[in-house]
N, C-alpha and C positions, 0 to 999 in steps of 0.2 A: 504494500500500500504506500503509495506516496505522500510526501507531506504538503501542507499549503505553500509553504517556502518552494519545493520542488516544483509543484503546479503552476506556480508565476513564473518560473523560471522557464520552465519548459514551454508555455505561451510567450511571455514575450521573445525567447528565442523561431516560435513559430513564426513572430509579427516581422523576424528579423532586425529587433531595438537592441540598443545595446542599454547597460544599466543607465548610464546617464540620459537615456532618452527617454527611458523608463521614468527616472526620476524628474524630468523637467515633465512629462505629462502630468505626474503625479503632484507638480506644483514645488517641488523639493529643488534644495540648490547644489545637491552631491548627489556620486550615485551612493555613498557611502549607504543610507540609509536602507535602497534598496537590495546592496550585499548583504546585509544584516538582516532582512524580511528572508531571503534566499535562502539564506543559513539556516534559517528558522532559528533565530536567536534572540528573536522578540513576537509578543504575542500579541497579535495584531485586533482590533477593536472591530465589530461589525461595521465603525463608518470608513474605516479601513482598506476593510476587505471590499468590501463596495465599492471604493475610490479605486481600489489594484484593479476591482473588473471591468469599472469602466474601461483606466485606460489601457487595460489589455482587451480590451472588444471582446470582454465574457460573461460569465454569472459569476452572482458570488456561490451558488449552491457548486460553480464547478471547482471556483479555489478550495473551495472546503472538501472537498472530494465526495459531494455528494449525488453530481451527475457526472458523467465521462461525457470525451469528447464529443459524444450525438447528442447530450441532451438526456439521455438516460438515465435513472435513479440508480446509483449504486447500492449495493447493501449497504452502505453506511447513510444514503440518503432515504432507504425507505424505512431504518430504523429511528432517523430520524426526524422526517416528518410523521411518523407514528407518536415520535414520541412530541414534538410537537403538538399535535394533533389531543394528545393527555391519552389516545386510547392499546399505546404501546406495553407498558409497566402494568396496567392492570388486565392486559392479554395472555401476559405471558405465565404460561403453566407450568406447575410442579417438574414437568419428563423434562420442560426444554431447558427449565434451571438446573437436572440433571444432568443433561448433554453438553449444556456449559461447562458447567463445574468440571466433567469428566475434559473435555476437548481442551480446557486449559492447562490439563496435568500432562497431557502429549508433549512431545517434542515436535517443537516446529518443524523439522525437516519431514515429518507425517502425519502435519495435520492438512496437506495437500492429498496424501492419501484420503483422511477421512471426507473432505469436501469431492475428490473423484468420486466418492462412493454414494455420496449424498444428492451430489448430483444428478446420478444413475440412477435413483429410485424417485428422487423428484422428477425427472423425466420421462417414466415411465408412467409416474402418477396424471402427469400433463397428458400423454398420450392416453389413455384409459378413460381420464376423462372426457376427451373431446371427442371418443369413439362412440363412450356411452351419448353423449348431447347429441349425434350425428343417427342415435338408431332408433 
């Protein structure tokens, strides 16, 4: 997962700016400021991040990593606007704070295992469903 520092980064090098171009958009008179947002070395305010999206021609939901590059909700954005929303935290059930609890004790290098795997049965569940809706 990328950080918000990475995500500005990696957009304004899409835009082709350099930090200091970055930063006189941003109203700023160094790019100093804007190597330190990159670093993720400071923890930037929502009027912030909103200022970074204008002038990188984005959302703010995309610096925060909550859509990717189409526009899409990522897992961290639909947990988000869930929880936004107030109806995330009081959704979530006894199994799935068990599948937490368990999936944090893994080692990272195989908790890509257990998402192939979850994957796999969610996509089957998708299929199953739209078989039964179709018959």
């Amino acid at each position: 997962m990328t950080t918000i520092g990475q995500r500005i980064k990696k957009r304004r090098l899409e835009l082709g700016l350099s930090q200091e171009e970055l930063a006189k958009r941003m109203g700023n008179k160094s790019r100093a400021s804007v190597c330190t947002v990159e670093k993720d070395k400071e923890d930037l305010t929502t009027d912030r991040i909103r200022k970074y999206a204008e002038a990188l021609e984005t959302t703010p939901t995309y610096l925060m990593g909550w859509e990717d590059e189409n526009g899409e909700l990522t897992l961290l954005g639909r947990v988000g606007t869930s929880y936004i929303k107030g109806d995330f935290l009081s959704t979530v059930t006894e199994n799935e704070i068990e599948i937490l609890t368990r999936l944090r004790s893994i080692p990272e290098k195989d908790k890509a295992r257990v998402l192939d795997l979850l994957d796999s049965y969610y996509q089957e569940y998708k299929d199953e469903k739209k078989e039964s809706s179709l018959a």
